[in-house]
VEXBAGU-879418 format. One record per atom (N, C-alpha, C, O, CB): x, y, z. Coordinates in steps of 0.02 Angstrom, whole numbers, plus 50000, padded with zeros to 5 digits. Glycine has a CB too. Layout:
XYZ ...
REM end
This chain:
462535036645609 463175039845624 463715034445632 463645029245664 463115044045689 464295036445597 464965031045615 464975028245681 464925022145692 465695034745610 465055033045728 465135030545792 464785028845825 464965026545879 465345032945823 464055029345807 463605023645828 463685017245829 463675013245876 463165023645801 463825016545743 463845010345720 464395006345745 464285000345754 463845010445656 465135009445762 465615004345786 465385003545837 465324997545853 466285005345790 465175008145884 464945007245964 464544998645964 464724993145986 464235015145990 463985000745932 463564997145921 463794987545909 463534982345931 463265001245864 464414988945862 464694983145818 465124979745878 465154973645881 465194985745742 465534984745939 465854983345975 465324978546039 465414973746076 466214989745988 464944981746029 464404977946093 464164970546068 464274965046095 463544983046108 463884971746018 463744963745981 464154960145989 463954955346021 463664962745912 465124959545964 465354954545987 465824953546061 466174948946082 465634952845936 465674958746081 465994957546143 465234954646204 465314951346256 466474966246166 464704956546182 464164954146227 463944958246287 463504956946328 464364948046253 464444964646280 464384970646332 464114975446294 464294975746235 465044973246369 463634980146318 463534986546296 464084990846309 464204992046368 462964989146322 464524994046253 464685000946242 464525004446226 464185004346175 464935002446225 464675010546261 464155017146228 464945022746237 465305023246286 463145020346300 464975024846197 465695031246200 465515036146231 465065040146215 465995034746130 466065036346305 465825042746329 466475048146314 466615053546341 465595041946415 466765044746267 467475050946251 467735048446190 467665042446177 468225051146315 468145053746136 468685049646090 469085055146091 469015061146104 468485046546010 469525051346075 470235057646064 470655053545990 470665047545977 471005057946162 470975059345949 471355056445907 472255053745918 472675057445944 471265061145857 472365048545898 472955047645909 473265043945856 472905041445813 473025045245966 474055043045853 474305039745793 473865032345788 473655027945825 475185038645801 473875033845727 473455026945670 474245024245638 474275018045634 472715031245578 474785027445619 475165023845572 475325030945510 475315036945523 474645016245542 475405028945472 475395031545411 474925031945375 474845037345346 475715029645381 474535027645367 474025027745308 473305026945352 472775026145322 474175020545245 473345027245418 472705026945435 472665034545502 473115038145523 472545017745466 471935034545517 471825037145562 471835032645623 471905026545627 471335040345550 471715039145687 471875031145750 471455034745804 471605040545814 472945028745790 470965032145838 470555034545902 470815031445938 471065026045925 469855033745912 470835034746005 470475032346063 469835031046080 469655036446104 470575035346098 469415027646084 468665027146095 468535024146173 468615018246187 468315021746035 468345028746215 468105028446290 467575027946296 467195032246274 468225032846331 467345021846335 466855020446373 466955019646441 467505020446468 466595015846351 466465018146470 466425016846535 466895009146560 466695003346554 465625016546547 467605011646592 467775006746614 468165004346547 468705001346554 467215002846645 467985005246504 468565000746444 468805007746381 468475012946378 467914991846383 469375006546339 469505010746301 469775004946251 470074999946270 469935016646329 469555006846166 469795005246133 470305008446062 470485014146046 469405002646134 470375003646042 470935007745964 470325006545918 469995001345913 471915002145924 470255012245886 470215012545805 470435014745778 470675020345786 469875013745775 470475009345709 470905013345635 470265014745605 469755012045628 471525007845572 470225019645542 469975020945490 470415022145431 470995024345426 469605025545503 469925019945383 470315022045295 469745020945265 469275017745289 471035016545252 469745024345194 469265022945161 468735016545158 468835011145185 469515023645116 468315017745130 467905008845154 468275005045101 468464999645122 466815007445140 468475006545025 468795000744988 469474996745020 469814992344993 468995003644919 469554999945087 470154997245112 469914991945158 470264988645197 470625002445145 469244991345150 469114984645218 469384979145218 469324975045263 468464981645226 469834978245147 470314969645144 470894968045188 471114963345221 470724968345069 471114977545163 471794977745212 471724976445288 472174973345316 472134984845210 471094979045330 470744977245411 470534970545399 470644967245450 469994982445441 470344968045366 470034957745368 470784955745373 470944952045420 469504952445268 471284958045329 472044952845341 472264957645396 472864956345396 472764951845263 472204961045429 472574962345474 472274958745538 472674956545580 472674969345476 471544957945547 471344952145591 471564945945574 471774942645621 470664951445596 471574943145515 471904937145520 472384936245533 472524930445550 471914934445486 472834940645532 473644939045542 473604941345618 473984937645649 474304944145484 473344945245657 473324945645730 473084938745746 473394933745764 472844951645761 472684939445739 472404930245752 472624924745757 472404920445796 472074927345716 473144923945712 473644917445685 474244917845740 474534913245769 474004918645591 474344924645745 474814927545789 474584925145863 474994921545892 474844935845780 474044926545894 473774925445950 473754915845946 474174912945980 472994930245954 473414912845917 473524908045915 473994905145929 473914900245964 473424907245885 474634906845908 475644903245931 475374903446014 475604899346054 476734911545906 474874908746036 475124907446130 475974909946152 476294909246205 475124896546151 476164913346084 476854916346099 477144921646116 477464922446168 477124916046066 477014926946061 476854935846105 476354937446087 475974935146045 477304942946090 476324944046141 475864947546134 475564951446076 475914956346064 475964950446169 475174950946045 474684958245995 474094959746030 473764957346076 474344956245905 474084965745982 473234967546012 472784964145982 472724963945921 472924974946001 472354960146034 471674958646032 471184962245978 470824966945994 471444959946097 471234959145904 470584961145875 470134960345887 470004954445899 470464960245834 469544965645893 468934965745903 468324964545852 467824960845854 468904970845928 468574969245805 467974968445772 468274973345714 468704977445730 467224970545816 468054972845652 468064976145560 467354977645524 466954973345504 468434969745500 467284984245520 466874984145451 466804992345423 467184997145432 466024980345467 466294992045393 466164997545357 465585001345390 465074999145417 466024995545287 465765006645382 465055012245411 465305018545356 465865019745335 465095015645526 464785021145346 464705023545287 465265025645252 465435020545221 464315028045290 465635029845239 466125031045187 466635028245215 467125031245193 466265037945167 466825023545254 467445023545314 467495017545333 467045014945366 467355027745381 468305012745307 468275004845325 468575008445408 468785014045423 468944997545263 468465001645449 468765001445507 468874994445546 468594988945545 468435005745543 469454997745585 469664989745637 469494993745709 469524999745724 470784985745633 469304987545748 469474990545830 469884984645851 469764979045831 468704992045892 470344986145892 470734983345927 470754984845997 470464989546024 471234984145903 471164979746032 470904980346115 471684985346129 472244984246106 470804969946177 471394991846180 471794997546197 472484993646239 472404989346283 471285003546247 473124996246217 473584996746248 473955002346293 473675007746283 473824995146214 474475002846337 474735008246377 475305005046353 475464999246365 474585009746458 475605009046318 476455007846311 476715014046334 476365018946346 476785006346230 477515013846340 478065015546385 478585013046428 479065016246451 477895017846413 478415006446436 478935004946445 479555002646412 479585000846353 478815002646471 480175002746461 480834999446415 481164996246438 481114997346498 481305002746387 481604991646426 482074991246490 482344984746455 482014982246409 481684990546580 483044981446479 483364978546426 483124970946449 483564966946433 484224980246421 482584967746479 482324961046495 481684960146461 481404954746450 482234960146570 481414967946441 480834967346404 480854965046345 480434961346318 480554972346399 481694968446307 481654967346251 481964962346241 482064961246181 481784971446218 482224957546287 482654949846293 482084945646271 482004941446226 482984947046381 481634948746331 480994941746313 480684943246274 480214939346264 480444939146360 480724951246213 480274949446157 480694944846120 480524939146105 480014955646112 481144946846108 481644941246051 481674934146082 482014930246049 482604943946041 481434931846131 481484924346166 480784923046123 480684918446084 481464923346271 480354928146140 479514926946127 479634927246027 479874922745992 478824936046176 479484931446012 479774930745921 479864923345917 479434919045903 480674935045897 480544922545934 480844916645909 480244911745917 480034908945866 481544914445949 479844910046001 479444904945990 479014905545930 478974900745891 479094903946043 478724910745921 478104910645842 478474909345811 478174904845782 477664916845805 479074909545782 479514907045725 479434902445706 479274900545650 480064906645728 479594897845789 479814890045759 478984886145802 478974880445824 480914886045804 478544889645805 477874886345804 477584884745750 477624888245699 477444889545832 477274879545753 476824876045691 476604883645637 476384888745663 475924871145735 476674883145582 476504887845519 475714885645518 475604880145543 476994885845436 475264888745497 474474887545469 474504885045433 475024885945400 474054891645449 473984879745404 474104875945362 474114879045305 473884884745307 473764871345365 474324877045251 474484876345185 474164872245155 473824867745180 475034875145174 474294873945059 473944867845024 474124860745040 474684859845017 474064868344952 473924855745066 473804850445059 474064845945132 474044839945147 474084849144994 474354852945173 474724849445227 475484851045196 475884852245241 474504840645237 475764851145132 476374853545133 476684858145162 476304862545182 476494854445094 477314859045174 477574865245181 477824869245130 478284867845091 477984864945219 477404875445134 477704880045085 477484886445104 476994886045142 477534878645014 477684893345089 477754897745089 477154901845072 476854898845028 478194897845065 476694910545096 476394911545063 475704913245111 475834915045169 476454906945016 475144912945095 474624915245135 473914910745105 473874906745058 474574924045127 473394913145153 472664912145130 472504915945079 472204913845030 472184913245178 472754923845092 472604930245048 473174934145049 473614933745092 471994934845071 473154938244994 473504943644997 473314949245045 472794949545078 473534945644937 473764953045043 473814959545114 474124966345095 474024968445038 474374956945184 474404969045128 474674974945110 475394976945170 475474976745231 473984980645112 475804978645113 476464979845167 476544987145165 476884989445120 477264975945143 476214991945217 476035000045229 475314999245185 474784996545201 476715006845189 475535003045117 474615002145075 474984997345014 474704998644961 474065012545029 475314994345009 475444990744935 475244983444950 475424979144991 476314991144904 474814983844901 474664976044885 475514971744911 476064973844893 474434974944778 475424966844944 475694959744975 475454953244933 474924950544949 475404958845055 475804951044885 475644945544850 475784938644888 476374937044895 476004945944787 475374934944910 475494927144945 475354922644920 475084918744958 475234925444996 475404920744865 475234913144824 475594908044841 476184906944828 475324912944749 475124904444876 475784899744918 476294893944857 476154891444803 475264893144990 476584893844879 477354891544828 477664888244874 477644889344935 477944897944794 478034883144838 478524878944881 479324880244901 479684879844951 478534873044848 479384882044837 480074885244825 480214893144867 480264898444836 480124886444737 480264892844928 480564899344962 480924904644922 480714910344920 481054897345013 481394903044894 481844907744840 481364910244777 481254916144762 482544902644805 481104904444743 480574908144694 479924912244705 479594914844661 480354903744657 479774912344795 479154915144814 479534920944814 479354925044772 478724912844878 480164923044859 480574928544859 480514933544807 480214938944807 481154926544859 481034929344742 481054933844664 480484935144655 480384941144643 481294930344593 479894930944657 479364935144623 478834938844646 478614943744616 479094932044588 478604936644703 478304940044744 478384946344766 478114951844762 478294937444782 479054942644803 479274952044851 479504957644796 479214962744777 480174951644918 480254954244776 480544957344737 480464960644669 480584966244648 480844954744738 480214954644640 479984955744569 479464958944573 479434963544532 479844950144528 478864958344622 478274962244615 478494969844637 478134974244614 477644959044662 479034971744679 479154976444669 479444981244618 479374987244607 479294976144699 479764976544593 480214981044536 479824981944477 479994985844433 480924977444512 479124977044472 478544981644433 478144987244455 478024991144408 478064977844415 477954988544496 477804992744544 478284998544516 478045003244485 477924989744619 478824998144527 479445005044533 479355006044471 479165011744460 480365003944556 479415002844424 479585004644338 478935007744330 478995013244303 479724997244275 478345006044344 477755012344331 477835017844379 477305020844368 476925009644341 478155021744431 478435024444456 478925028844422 479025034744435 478575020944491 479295024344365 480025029244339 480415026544371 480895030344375 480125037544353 480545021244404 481075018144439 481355016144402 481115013644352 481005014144480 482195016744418 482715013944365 483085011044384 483595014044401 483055017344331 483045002044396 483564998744413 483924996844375 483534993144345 483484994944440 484564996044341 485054995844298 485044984644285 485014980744238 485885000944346 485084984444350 485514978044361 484954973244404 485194968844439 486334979744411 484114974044403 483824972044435 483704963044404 483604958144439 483304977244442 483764963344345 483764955844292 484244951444335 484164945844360 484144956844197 484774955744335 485544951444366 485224948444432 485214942544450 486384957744391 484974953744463 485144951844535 484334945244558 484384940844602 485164961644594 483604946644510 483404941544508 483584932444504 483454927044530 483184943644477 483994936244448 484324928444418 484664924544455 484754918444449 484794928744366 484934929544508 485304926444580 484984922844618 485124917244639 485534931244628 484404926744632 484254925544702 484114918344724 484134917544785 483684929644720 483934912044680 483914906244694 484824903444720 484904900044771 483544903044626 485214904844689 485804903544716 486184906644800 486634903844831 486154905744659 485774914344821 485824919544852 485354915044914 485684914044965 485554926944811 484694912544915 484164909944953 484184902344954 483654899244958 483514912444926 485024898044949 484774890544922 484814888945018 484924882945027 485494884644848 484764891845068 484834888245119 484114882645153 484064880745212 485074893745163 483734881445106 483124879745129 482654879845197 482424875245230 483164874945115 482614886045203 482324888145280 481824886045298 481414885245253 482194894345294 481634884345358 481064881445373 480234884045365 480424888545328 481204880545431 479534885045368 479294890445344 478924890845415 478694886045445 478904890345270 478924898245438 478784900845489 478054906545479 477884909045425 479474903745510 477724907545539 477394914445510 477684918545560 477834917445619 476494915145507 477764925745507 478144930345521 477594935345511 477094935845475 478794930745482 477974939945572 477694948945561 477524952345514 477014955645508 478064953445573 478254951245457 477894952645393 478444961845400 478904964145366 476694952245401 478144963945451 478584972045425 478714974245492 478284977745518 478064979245376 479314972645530 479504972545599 479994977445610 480584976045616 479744966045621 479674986045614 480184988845595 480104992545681 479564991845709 480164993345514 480644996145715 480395000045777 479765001845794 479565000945851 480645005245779 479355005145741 478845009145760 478295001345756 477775002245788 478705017045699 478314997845740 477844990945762 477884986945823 477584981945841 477944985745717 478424991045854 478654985245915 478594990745981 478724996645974 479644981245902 478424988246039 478344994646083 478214989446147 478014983746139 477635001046060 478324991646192 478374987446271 477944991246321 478134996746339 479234987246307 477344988546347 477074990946395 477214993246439 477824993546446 476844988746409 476794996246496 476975000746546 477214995846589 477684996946627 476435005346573 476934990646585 477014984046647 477584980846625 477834977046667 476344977646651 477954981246558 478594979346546 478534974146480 479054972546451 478924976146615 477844971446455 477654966046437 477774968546349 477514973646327 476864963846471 478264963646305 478234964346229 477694964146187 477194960546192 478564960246205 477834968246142 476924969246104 477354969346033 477924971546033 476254979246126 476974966345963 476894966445897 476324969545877 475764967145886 476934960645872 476414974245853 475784975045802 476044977945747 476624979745737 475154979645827 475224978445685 475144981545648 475614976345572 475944978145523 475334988745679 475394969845600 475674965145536 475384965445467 474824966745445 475584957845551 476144963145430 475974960845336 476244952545350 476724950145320 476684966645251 475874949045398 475814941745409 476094938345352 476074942345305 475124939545420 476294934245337 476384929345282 476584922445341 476554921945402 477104932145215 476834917145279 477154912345313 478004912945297 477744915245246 476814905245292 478494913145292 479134913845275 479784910745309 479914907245358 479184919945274 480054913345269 480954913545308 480774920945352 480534926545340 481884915045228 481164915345439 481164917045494 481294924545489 480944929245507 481574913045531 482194924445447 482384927345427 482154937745437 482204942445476 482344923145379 481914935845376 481444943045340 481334947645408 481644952945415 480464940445299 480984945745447 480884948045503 481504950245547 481524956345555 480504943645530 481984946845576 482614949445590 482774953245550 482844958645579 483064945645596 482914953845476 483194958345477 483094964745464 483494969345463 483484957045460 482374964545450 481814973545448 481984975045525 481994981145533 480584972945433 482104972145573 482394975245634 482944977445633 483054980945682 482424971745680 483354976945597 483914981545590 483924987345534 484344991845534 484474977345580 483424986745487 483534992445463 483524999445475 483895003945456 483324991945435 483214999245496 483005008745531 483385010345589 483145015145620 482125010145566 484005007345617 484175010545671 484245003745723 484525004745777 483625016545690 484004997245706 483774991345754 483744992645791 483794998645802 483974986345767 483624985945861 483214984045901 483724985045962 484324984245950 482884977245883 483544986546021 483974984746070 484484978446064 484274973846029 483564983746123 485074977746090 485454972846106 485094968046126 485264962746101 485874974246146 484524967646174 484404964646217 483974958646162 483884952746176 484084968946278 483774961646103 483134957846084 483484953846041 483124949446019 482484961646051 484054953746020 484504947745979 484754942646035 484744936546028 485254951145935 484964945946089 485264941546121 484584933746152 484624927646161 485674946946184 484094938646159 483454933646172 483194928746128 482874923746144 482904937146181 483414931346056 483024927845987 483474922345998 483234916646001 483054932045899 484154923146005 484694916945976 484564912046033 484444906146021 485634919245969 484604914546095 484654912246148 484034904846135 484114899046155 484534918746207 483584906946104 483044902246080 483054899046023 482954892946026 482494904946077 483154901345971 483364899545901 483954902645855 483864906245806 482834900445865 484564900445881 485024906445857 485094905845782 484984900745750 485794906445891 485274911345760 485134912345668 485754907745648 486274906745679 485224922345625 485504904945581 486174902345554 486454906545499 486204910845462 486114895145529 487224903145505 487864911145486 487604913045422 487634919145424 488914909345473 487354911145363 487264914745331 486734920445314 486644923745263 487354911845306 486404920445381 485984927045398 486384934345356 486164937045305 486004928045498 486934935945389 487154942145363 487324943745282 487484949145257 487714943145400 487234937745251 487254938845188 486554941845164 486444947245136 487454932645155 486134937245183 485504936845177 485124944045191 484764946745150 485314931345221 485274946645256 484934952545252 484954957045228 484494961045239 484874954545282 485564958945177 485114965745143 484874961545083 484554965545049 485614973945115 484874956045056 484054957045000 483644955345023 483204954644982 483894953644934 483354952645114 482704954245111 482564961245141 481974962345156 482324948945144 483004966245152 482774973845193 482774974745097 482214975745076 483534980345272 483134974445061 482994978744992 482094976844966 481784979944922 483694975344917 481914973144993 480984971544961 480934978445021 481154982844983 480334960144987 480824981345071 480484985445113 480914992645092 480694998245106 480504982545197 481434991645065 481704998545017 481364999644957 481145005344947 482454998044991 481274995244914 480864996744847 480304997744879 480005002744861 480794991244786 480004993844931 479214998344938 479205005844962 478755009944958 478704994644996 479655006344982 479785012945025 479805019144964 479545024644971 480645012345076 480105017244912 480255019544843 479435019744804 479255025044778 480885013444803 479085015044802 478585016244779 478265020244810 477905024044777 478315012044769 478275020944890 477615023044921 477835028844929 477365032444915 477315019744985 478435033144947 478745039944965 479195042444910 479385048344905 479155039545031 479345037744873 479965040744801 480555044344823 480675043144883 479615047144743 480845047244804 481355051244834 482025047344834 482295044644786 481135053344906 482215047644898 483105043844900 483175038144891 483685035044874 483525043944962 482275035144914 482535026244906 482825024344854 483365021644862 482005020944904 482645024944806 482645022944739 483675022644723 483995018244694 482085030144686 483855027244748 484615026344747 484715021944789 485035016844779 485035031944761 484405023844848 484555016044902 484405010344887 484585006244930 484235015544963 484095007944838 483835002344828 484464998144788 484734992744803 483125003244789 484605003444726 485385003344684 485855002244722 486244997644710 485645009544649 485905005544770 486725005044801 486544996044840 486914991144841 486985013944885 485904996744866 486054989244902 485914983344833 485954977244836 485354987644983 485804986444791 485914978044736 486524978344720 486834973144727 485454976744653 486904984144695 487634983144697 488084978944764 488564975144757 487864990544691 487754980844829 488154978744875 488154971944872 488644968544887 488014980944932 487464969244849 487164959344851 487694957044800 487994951744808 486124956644811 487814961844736 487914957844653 488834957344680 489264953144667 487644965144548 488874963344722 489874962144747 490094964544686 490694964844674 490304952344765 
REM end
């Protein structure tokens, strides 16, 4: 039985016997399912998705991991990944969120900023450059990370460009997407430092405990411009006041941020376009017109 087997998987590396004396369902996200799993004295998270999805749960422990490592904010504690019969899965260590309050979200943006400007994982050779161990997934779409030196050319082709292949088998019709490639090295020449980032830092990833304490989850990890991350916080509605004023307060952005952010929120619009179709796809147009001026 499934829930044997995580039970089971959960005891091996934690060194405690669990045995489930309850589950309840709760949000997973979008593309996954999400338990509660109760035992005695402890409760945990599980996701499920198909078992061919067990790559997407291995990079999502690694990028919690890398994350935990900075010693900077908080994520949830991965536990443990695998497969039980038709069904990949992650467990993660249970959170209580609800809280809010405008110091929580000061010191997430104080906390952010430190993983920013903390040491990146290494890279080929000890250089700095851009990119990952593996690829990942940003919602369910393949995340391309081939690490590259050139920040601007990991950009065009990775994010962007891999999207706008993506959309064209879709029926996506960008008019002016050639143009606005051809830019983007002139658009990205500020040579940013390379950071590891969240990866897809939108409201529903960010949430503040009952005790007041900032939480990240549910990363598309890479190494990058700081950037990217600021500004998927403003797309959907952004972040409290409080959590810019904390980021700068530690690493304040330099001015050409506001140029910058809508072509990196337009890579999380074309995916949005691949994965739901519908209005993005105009939204994606209107913001390359807004970049091309």
């Amino acid at each position: 039985m499934m829930w044997t087997h995580i039970a089971n998987h959960i005891s091996k590396v934690t060194g405690e016997t669990f045995e489930i004396n309850n589950r309840r369902s709760v949000s997973g996200g979008c593309i996954n399912q999400g338990y509660a799993l109760i035992g005695h004295g402890v409760t945990y998270f599980v996701k499920l998705n198909q078992a061919a999805q067990i790559p997407m749960f291995e990079a999502e422990v690694l990028g919690l991991k890398q994350m935990l490592d900075t010693q900077t904010i908080r994520v949830p504690k991965p536990i443990c990944c695998g497969i039980a019969g038709d069904s990949a899965y992650i467990v993660l260590e249970w959170m209580e969120f609800g809280g809010s309050n405008s110091q929580s979200w000061e010191e997430m943006g104080r906390q952010l900023a430190a993983m920013h400007r903390a040491k990146e994982p290494q890279s080929s050779g000890g250089k700095e450059r851009f990119g990952w161990n593996q690829n990942n997934t940003i919602g369910s779409t393949p995340q391309i990370n081939t690490w590259t030196a050139d920040w601007a050319k990991f950009f065009a082709e990775y994010r962007l460009g891999y999207q706008f292949q993506l959309a064209r088998r879709r029926g996506g019709n960008f008019p002016l997407q050639d143009q606005l490639l051809a830019l983007v090295p002139e658009l990205l020449a500020h040579q940013p430092k390379p950071s590891l980032v969240h990866g897809d830092l939108w409201g529903g990833n960010a949430a503040i405990t009952k005790s007041g304490e900032p939480v990240i989850l549910d990363p598309a990890t890479y190494v990058g411009d700081r950037e990217v991350d600021i500004a998927m916080t403003e797309l959907f509605g952004g972040f409290p006041g409080g959590f810019y004023r904390g980021y700068n307060e530690v690493w304040p952005l330099d001015s050409g941020y506001k140029q910058r952010k809508t072509l990196y929120n337009l890579y999380h619009i074309l995916n949005h376009f691949n994965l739901f179709g519908g209005g993005y796809g105009s939204q994606a147009n209107r913001m390359i017109e807004q970049i091309l001026g």
